[in-house]
N, C-alpha and C positions, 0 to 999 in steps of 0.2 A: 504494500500500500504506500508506503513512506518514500519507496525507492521510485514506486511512479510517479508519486508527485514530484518529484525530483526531477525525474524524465521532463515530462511535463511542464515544467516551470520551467529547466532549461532551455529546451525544444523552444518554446514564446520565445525567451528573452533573446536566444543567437538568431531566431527567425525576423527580431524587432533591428536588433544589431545589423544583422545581413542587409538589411531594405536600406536603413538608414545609409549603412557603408553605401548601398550602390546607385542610392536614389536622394543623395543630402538636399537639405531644401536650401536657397540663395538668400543667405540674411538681407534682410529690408536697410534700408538708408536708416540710421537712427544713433542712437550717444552708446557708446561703447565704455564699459569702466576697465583701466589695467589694474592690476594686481601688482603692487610692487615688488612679487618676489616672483615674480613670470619674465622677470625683465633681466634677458642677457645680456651683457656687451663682451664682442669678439670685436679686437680691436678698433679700427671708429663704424664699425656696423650695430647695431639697436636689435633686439629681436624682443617683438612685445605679443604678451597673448594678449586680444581684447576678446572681452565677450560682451553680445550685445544686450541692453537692460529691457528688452521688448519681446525677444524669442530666446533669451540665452545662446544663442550663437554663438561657437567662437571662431576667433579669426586670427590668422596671426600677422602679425606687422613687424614693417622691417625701415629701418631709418638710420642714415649715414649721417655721423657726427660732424660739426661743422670746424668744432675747435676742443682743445685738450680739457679745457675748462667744462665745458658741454660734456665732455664724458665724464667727468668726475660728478657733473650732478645725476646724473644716471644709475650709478654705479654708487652713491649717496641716498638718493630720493628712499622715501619709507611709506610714502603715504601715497594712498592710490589717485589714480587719474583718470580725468573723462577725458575722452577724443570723440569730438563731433563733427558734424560735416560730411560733404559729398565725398566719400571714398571710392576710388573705383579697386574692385574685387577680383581678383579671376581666381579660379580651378587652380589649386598647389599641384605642380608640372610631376607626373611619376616619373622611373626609370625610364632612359633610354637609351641603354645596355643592357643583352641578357646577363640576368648574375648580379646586376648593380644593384647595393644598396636602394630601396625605394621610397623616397621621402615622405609621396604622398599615400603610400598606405600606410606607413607607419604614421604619420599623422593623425587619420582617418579610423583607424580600427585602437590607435591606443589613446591618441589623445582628444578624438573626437572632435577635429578642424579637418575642413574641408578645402577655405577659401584663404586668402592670402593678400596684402593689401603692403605698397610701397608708398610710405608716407613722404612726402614734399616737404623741403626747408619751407620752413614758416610754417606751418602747423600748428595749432595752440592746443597745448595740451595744459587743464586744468587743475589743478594739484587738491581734495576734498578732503575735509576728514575722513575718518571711515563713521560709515555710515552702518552701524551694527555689531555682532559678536564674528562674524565672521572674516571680516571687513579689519576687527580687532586683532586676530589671530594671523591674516597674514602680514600686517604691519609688524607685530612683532617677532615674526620669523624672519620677517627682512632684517630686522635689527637685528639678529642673532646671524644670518650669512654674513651679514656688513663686518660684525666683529670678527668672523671664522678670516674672511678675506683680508681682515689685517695682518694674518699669520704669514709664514713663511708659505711660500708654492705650493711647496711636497706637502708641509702639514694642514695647509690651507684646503687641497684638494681631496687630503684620504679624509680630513674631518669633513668636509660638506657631504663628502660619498657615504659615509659609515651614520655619519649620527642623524643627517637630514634626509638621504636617499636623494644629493643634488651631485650631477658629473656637468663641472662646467668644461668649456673646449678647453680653457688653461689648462688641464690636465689630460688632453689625449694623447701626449708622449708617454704619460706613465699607464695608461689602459694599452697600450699599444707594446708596451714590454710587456706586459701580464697577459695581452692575446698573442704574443707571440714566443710564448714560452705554453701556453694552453692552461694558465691558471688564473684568467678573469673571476673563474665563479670564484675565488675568495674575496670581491667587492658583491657578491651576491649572496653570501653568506653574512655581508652588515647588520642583517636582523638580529643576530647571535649577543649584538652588546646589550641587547634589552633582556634577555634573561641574566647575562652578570648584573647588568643592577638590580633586575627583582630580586638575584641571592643577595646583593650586599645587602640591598637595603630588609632582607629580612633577617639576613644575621645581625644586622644592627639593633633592630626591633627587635630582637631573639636577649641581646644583650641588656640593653635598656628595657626589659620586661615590656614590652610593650604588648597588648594580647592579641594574638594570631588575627583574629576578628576583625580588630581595626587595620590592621595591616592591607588586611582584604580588600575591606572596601576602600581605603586611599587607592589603594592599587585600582581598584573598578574604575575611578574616578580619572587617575592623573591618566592611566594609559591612553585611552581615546582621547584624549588631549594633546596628548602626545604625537599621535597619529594623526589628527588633525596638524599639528604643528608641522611635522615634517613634511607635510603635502603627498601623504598617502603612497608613499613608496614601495614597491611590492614586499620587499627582503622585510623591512619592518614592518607594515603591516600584518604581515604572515604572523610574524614572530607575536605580533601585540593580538593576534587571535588565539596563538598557540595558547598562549598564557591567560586572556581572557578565559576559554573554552573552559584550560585547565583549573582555573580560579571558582568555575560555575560547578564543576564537577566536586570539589574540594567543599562547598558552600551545600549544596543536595545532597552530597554525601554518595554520590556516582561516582562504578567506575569504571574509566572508559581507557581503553589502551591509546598509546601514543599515534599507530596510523592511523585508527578510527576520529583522532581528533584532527593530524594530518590531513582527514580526508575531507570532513565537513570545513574546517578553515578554505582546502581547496573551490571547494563546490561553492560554497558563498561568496569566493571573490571570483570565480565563472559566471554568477550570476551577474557580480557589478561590473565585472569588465570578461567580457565575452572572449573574448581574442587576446585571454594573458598569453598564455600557452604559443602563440606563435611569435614571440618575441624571444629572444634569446635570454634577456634579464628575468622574463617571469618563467623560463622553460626551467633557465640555471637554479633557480633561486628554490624554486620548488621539487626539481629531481635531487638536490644538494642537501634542502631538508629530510626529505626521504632519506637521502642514504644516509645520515647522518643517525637518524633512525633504525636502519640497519646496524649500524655497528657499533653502536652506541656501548657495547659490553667488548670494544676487540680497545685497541691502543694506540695512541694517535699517530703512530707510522702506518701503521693497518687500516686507520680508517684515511689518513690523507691519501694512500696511494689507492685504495677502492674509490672515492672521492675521485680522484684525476683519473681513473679509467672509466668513470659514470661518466664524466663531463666530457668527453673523448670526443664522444660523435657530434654532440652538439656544439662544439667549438671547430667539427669540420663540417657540419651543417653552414654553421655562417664563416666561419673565417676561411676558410676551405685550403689547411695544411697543419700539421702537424711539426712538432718539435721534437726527438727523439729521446730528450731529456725529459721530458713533460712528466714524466711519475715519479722520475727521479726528481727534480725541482720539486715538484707540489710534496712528495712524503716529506723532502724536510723542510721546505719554508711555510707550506699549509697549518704545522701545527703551532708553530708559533708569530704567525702572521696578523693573527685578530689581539691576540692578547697583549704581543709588542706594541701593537699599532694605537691601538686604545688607550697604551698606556702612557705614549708619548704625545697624542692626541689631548687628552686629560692634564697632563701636565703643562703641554705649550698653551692650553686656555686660561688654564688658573694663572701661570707665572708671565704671559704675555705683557700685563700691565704692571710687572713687578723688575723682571728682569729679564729683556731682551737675547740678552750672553745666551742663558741656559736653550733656550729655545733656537737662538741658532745652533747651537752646538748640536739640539735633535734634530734641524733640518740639514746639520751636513751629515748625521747617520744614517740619514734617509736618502737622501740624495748618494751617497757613492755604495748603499742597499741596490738601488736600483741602476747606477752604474755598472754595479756588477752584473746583474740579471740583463744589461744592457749588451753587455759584455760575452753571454753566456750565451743569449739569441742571436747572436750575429757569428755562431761559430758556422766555419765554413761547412758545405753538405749535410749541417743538421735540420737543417726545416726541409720536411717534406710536402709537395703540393700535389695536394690528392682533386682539389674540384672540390664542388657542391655535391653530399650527400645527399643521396633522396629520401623521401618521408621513412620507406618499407625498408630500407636496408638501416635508417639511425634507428625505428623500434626496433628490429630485428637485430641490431649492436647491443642495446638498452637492454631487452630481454635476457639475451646472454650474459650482459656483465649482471645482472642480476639474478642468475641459476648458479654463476659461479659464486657468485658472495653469498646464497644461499648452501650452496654446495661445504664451502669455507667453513661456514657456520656451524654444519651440524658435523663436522669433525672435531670443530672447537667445542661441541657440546652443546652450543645452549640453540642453535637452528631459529627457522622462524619467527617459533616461535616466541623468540624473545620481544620481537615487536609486540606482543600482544601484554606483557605486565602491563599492571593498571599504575596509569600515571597521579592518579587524584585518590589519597587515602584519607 
């Protein structure tokens, strides 16, 4: 019964998606508001989302700096904007290469923009309060990128990546050593720091007597605030359901095993965003959870290197070649890659307005980190280029490394079934 409604509901909403994807309707002339934390700058280029306040529309806009001054209030501004006026719109241009990158369907199926609008110097863009709770939330998430972005590059880029779920273009050298070593998914794994802080902050509460109870419901409270804050990012939202679910099971007194919770977190963000799944970010983020799930009883060699053979096909799905290090690299940098990162993350926030020094000293750790890995991807005849995988042979890869890490398992004893202990006592 439960499983059809399930059908059912999905069947509508990818059938509501599909139309939309193929049939978008043409925003009307009207006042558009930005979001100030929608607002890119790659060097003097502007990339704004507007959406419009009469259909919700969105749109996205693009606008060349005039002068150095002009970019710094861009790259400043906290507070949102109207832009009104005759815009003229056209259709976002898809591929035209096969194989290419495709803007406008990724647009379109993840971000839900269609149309596309080059704004004209002289342009008056209006500066408002925010006008509401929502309005409130992302003014001050701009104010917390604004501070991230005073940091150094390297620290500046992994903390928007990890703690906001934001990859500005400043940092596609360093996604580009991590796709070319075949261990991106550990920026797809960022979901992972919000269960370290729900432990701290419960062993902290643990110490301070604080009663389990209360804990809970702070925790009910601050996460979806949370997740509002970071603008809804796959890796964390995941994680802020994981724990959610977890929290509601622990509060009823259910219990429910860790895929079973896996699976319904999955099913409800299919419901709000139909087309996770054919993105690489929501493919990685969510097979990474899984396996992580699988191994969760082996050792973190054992599971980074299962980890980097899950992630195999899907990173010759889209980046189409291979590294021959690749499991070598990920067993040993995968298992201390979040928790070094986090920690030097954490630190260059607190001490950034204290003392300068220390915080560059962790962006030259990081910086000749990834020198090296720079170093390691450019060895001669180690990348190999295989092309685009097809749908039937990456399941058909997936399935396999998943018989053999089941296979693994029940030598080591504890099999399947270990996915199935109850996570909520």
């Amino acid at each position: 019964m439960v499983s059809g409604l399930v059908l059912c509901l999905g069947g509508c909403r990818f059938w509501l998606a599909r139309r939309t994807y193929e049939q978008p309707v043409r925003p009307n002339n009207q006042v558009y508001k930005i979001q100030p934390d929608t607002i890119k700058v790659a060097g003097d280029q502007i990339q704004l989302m507007a959406q419009g306040q009469n259909d919700d529309q969105r749109v996205v806009c693009y606008y060349r700096c005039q002068s150095s001054a002009e970019k710094r209030r861009w790259q400043t501004t906290n507070q949102p904007l109207l832009l009104a006026g005759d815009i003229e719109l056209e259709r976002i241009q898809g591929a035209t290469n096969r194989n290419e990158f495709d803007y406008a369907r990724f647009m379109g199926q993840q971000k839900h923009c269609f149309y596309q609008a080059n704004i004209i110097d002289g342009t008056v863009f209006r500066r408002i309060p925010p006008q509401g709770w929502l309005d409130w939330f992302h003014q001050r998430r701009q104010q917390g990128l604004i501070y991230l972005r005073q940091l150094p590059p390297a620290l500046s880029f992994h903390a928007e990546a990890l703690l906001c779920g934001v990859r500005e273009s400043d940092g596609l050298a360093y996604q580009n050593v991590l796709g070319q070593l075949g261990i991106i998914h550990l920026l797809s794994l960022s979901g992972l720091h919000v269960f370290y802080f729900v432990t701290i902050i419960r062993r902290l509460a643990t110490l301070c007597r604080v009663p389990r109870e209360w804990v809970n419901v702070s925790l009910f409270c601050l996460l979806p605030l949370y997740a509002l804050f970071v603008g809804g990012g796959t890796s964390i939202t995941r994680a802020i359901g994981l724990i959610l679910l977890r929290l509601i099971c622990e509060v009823s007194h259910f219990q429910q095993s860790r895929l079973d919770s896996w699976s319904w977190v999955l099913l409800v963000n299919l419901l709000w965003q139909p087309y996770l799944l054919i993105s690489m970010g929501g493919l990685l983020s969510y097979l990474m959870a899984f396996g992580l799930i699988y191994q969760r009883r082996h050792g973190t060699f054992t599971t980074a290197f299962w980890l980097g053979l899950l992630s195999l096909p899907v990173c010759l799905r889209f980046n189409y070649r291979w590294h021959i290090l690749t499991i070598l690299i990920n067993g040993i940098v995968a298992p201390i890659f979040l928790p070094v990162m986090l920690g030097l993350i954490m630190v260059a926030i607190c001490l950034w307005p204290v003392s300068h020094m220390i915080v560059w000293l962790e962006e030259g750790l990081l910086t000749t980190l990834y020198k090296g890995l720079a170093w390691i991807a450019t060895f001669p005849y180690a990348t190999i280029t295989f092309g685009k995988i097809q749908l039937i042979p990456l399941f058909l890869i997936v399935i396999g490394t998943l018989w053999l890490m089941a296979s693994t398992g029940r030598r080591a004893k504890w099999g399947w079934g270990g996915c199935y202990q109850p996570v909520c006592h």
